[in-house]
VEXFIKOL-614250 format. One record per residue: x, y, z of N, C-alpha, C, O, CB in turn. Coordinates in steps of 0.05 Angstrom, whole numbers, padded with zeros to 5 digits, always signed. Glycine has a CB too. Layout:
XYZXYZXYZXYZXYZ
...
END
This chain:
-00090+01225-01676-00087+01197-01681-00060+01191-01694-00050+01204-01712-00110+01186-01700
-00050+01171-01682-00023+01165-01692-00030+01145-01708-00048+01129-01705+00000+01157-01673
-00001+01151-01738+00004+01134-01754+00020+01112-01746+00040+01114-01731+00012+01144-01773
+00009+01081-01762+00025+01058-01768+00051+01061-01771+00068+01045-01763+00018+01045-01788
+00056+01086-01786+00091+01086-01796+00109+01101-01783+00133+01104-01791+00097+01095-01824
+00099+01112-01762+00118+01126-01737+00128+01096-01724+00124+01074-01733+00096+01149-01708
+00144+01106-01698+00152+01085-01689+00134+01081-01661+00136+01058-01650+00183+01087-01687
+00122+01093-01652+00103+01100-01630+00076+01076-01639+00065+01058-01626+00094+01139-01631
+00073+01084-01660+00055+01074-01677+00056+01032-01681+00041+01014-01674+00064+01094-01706
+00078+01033-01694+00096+01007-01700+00099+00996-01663+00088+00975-01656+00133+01017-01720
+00109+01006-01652+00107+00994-01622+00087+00995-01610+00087+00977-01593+00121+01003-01606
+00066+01008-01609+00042+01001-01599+00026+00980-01614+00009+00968-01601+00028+01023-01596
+00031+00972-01649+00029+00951-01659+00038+00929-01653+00025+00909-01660+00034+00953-01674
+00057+00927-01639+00068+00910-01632+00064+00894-01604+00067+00870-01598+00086+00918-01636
+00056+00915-01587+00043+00913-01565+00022+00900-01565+00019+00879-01552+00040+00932-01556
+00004+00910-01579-00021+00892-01590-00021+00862-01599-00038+00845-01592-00031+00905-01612
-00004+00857-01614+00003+00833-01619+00017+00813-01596+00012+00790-01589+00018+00837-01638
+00025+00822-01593+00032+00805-01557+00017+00803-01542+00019+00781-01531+00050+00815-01538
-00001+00816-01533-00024+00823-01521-00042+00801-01532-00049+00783-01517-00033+00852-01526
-00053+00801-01562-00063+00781-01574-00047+00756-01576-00064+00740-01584-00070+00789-01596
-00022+00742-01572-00019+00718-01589-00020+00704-01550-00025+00681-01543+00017+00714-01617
-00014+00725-01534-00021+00712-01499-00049+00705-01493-00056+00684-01482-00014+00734-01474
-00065+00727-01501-00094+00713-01501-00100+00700-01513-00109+00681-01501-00112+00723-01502
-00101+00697-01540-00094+00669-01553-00084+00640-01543-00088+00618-01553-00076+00674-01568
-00076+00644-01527-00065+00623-01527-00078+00607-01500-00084+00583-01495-00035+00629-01529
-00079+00642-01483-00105+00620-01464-00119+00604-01465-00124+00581-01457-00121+00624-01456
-00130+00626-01483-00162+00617-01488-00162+00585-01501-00183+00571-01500-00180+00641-01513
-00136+00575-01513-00132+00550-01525-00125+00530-01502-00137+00509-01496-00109+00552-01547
-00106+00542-01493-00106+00521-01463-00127+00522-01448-00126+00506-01430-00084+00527-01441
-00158+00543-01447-00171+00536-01429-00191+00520-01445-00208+00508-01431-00179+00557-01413
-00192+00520-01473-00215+00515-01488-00205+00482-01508-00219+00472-01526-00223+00547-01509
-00187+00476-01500-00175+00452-01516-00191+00430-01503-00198+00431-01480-00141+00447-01514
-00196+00409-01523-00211+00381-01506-00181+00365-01511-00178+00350-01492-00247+00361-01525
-00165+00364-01524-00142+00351-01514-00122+00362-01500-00114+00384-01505-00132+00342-01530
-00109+00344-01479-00088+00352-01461-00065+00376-01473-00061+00399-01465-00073+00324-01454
-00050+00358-01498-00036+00360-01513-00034+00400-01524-00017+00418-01524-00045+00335-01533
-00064+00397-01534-00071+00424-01541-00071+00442-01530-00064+00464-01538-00089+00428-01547
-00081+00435-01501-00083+00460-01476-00045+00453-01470-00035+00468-01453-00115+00450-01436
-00035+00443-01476-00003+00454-01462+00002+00459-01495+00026+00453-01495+00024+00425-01438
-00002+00463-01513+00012+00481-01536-00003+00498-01533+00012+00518-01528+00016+00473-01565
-00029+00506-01532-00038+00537-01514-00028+00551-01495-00027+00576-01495-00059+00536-01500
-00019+00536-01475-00005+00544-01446+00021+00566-01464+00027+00590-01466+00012+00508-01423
+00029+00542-01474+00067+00549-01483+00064+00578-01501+00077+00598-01497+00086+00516-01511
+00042+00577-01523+00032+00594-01534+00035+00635-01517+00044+00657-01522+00002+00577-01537
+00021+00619-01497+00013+00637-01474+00039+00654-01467+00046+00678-01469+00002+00620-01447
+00049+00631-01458+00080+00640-01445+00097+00653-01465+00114+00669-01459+00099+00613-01433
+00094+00647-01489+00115+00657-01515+00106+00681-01517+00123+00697-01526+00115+00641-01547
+00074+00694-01510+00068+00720-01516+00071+00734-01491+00070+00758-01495+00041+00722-01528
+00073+00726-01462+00080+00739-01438+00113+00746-01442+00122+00766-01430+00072+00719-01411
+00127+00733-01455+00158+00741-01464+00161+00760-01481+00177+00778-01477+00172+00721-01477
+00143+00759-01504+00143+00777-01510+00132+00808-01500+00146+00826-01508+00138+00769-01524
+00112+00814-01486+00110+00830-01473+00132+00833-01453+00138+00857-01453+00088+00828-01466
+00150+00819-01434+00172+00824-01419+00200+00835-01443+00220+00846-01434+00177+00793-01400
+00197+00830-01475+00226+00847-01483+00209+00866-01492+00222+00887-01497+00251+00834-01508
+00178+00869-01498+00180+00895-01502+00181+00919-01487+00184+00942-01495+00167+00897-01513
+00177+00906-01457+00183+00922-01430+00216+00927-01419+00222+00932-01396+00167+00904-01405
+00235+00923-01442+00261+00920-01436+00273+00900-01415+00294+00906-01403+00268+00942-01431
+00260+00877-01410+00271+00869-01396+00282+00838-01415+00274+00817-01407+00254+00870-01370
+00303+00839-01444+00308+00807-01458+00318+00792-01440+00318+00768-01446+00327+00803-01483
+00328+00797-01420+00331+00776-01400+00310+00757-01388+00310+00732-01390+00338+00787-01381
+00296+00770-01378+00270+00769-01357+00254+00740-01389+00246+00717-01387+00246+00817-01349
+00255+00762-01418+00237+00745-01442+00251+00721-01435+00239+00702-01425+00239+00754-01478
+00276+00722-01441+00289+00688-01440+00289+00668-01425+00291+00645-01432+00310+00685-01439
+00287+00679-01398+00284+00662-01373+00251+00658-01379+00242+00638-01367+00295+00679-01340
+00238+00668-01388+00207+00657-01386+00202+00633-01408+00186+00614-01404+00183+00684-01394
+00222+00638-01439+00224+00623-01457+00235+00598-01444+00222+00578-01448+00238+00634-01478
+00253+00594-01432+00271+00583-01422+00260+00548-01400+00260+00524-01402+00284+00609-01405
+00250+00573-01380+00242+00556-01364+00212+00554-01365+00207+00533-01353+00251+00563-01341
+00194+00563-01372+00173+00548-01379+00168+00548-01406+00174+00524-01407+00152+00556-01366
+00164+00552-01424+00168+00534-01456+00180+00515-01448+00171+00493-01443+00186+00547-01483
+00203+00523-01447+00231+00507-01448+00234+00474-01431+00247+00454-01438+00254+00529-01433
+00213+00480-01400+00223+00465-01386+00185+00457-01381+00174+00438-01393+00247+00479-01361
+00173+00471-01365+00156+00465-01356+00129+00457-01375+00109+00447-01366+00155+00482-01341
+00132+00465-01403+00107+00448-01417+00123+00430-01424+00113+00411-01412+00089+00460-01442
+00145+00419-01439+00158+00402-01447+00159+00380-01423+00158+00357-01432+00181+00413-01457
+00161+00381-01403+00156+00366-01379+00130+00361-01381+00125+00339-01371+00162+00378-01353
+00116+00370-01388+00070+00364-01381+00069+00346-01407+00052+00328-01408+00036+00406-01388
+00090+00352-01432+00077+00346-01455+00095+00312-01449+00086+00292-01460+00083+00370-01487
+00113+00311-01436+00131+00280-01435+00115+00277-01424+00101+00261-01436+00160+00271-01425
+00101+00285-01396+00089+00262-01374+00051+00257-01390+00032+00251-01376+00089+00282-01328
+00049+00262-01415+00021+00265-01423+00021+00245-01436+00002+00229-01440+00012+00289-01436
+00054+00244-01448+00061+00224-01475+00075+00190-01457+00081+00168-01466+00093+00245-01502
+00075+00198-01437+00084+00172-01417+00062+00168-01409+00055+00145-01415+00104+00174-01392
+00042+00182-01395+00015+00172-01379-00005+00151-01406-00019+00163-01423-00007+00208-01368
-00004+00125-01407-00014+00116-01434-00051+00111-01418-00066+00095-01429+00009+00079-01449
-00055+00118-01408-00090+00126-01401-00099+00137-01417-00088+00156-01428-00100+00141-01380
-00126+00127-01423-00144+00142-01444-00160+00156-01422-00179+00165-01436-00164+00122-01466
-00164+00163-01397-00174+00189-01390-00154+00213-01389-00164+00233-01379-00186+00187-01366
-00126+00215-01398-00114+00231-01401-00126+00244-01425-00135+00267-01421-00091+00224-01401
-00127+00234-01448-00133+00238-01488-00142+00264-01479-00128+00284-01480-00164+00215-01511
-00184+00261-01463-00198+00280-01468-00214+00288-01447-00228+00274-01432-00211+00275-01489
-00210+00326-01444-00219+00333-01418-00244+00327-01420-00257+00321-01441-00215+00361-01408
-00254+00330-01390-00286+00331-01385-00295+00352-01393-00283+00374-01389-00295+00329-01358
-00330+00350-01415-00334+00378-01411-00352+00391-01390-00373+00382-01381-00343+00386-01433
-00341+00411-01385-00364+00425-01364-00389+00442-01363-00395+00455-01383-00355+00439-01352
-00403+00444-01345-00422+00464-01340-00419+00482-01365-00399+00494-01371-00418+00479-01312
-00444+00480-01378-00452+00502-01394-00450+00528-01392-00440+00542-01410-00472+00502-01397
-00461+00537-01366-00459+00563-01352-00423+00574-01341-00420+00598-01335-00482+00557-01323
-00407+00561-01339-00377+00569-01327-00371+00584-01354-00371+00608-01348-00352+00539-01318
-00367+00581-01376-00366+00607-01400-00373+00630-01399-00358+00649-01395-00380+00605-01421
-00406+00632-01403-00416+00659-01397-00402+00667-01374-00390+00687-01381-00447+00661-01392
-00396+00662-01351-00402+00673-01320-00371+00684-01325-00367+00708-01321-00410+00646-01288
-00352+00669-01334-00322+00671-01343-00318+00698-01356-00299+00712-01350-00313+00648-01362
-00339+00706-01375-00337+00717-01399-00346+00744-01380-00332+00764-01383-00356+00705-01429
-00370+00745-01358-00391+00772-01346-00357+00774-01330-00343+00793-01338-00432+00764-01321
-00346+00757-01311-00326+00767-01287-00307+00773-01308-00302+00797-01306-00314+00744-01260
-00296+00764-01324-00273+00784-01332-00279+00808-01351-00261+00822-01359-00250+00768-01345
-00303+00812-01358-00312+00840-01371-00315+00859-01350-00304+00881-01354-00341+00839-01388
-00332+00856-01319-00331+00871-01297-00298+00882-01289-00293+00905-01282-00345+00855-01275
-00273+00855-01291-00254+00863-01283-00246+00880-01308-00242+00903-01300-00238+00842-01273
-00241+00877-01340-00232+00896-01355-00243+00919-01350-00230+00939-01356-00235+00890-01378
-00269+00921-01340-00288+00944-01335-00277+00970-01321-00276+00995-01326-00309+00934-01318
-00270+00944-01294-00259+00965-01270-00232+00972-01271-00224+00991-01257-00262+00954-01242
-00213+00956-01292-00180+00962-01286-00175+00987-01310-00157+01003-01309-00156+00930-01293
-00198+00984-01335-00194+01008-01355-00214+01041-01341-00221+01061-01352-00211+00995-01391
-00215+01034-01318-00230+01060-01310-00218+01067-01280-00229+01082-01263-00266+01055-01311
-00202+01057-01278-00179+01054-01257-00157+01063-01268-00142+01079-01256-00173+01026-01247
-00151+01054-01296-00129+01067-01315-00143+01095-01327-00126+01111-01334-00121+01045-01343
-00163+01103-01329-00162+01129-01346-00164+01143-01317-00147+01161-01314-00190+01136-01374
-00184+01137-01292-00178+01157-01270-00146+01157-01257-00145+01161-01232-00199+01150-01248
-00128+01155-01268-00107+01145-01255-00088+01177-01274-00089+01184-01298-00098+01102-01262
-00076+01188-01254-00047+01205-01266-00026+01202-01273-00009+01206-01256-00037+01216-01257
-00015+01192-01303+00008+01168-01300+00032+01197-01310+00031+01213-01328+00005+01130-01328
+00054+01191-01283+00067+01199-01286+00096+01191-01303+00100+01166-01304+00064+01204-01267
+00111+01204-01314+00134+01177-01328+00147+01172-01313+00150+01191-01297+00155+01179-01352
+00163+01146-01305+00185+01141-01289+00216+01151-01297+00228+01149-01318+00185+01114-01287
+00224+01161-01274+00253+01162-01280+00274+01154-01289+00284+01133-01282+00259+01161-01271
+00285+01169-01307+00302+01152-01319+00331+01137-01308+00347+01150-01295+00306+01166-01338
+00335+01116-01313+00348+01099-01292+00371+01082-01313+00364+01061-01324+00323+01078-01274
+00402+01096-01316+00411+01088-01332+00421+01060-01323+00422+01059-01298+00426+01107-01341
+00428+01033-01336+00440+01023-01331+00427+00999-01310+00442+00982-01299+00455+01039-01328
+00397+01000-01307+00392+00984-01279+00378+00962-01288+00369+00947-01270+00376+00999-01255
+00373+00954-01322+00367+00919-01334+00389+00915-01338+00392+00909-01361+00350+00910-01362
+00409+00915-01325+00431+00887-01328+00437+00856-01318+00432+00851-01295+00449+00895-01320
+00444+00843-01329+00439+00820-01311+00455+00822-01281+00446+00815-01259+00450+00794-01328
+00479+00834-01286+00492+00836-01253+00478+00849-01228+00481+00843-01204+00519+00852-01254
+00457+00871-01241+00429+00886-01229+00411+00863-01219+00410+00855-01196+00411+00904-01254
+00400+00857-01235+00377+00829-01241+00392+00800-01216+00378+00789-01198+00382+00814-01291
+00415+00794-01219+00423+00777-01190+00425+00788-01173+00414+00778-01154+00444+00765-01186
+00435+00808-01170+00438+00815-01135+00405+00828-01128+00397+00833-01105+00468+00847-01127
+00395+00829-01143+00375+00838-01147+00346+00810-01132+00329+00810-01114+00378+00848-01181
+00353+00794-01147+00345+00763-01147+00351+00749-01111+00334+00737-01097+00369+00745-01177
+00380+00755-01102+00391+00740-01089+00392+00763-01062+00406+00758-01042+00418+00728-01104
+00375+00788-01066+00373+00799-01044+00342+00822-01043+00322+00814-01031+00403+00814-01041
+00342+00837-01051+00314+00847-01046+00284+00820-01045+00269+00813-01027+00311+00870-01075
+00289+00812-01081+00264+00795-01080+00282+00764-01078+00283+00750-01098+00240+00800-01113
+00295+00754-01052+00293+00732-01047+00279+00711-01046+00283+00688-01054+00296+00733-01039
+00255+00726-01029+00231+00708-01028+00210+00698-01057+00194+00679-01059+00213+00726-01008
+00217+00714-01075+00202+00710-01092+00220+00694-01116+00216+00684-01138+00188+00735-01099
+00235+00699-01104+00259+00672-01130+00258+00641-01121+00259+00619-01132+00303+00680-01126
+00254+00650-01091+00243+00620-01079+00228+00605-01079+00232+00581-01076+00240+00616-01063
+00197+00623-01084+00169+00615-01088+00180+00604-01115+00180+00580-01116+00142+00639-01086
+00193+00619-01142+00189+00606-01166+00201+00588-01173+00195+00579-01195+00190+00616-01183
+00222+00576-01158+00232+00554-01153+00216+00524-01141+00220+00500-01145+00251+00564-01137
+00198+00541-01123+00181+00519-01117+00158+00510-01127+00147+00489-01121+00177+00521-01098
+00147+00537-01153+00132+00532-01163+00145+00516-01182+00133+00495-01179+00120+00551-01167
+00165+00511-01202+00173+00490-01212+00179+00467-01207+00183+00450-01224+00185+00492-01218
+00180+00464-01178+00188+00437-01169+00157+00423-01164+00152+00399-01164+00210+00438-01139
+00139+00445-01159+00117+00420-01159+00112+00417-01193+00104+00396-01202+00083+00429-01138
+00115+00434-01206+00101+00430-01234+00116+00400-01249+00107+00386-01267+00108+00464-01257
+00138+00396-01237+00156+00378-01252+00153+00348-01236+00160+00327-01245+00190+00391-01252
+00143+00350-01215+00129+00334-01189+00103+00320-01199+00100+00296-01203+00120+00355-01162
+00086+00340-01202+00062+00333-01223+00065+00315-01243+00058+00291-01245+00054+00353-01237
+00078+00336-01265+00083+00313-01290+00094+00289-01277+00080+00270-01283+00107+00323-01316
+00110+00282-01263+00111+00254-01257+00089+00232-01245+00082+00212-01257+00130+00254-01242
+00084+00238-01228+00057+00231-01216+00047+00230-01238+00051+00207-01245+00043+00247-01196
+00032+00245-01259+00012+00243-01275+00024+00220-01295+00012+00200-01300+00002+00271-01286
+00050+00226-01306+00060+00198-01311+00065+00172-01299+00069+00152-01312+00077+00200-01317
+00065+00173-01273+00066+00145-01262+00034+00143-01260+00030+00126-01278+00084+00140-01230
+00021+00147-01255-00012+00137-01255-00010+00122-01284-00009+00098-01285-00039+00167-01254
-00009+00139-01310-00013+00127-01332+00002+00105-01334-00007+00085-01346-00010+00143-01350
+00025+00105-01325+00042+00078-01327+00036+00046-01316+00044+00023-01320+00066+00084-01315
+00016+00062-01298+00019+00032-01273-00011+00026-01286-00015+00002-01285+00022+00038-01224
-00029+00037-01296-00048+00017-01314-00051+00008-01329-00071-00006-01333-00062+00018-01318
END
């Protein structure tokens, strides 16, 4: 058993904590009865998926997540929430009694099967690879292997910022 005061120790502490302040934060965006709450849950979320991306070496990759969604995409949900002046915006519907439990059985089957997928699994270490989180890596990187997927997240922002408007013009025009 490893000690707290190694550094193995202290980083897998740390790991944990990121791990926790992302689920956290779900569970707030999925469990909030105000709008408002579930996107400071969301943002929550995203601040602890960044953190897991610098503790995976990638502070780039953390910033661009701080960046553009903290940064851009709840602050966009939280203007078009604070423009939409509708009182069915305020407070979600609540739902089905039963969608909890059933939530709670499918993702215990999935922790079930991915921690017994991880212990039958041979993890080998990866190679060491000097020099290849750089940002000049990370663009050509961006702008040629995963093209397609810089594109999708581009478009996934353009509807998210699409939304908030719409959801603000509804609130406006009543």
């Amino acid at each position: 058993m490893m000690s707290l005061l190694t550094a193995e120790g202290l980083s897998g502490l740390l790991f944990l904590v990121f791990i926790g302040v992302t689920l956290a934060g779900a569970l707030v965006a999925t469990n909030a009865r105000s709008l408002i709450r579930s996107v400071a849950g969301l943002a929550l979320c995203f601040l602890g998926v960044a953190g897991l991306y610098y503790y995976l070496n990638s502070p780039f990759v953390a910033l661009m997540q701080i960046l553009i969604y903290v940064g851009a995409v709840c602050v966009t949900i939280i203007f078009a929430v604070m423009l939409a002046e509708s009182s069915d915006l305020k407070r979600v519907t609540r739902r089905n009694g039963l969608v909890g439990p059933l939530a709670f059985l499918t993702s215990g089957i999935l922790i079930w099967a991915l921690a017994g997928l991880a212990l039958k699994t041979e993890w080998r270490p990866a190679p060491c690879l000097l020099n290849r989180g750089t940002v000049e890596n990370l663009g050509q990187s961006l702008l040629t292997t995963y093209s397609m997927s810089f594109e999708l997240i581009s478009v996934v922002l353009l509807v998210a910022v699409v939304g908030s408007l719409v959801l603000a013009r509804v609130g406006r025009d009543k």
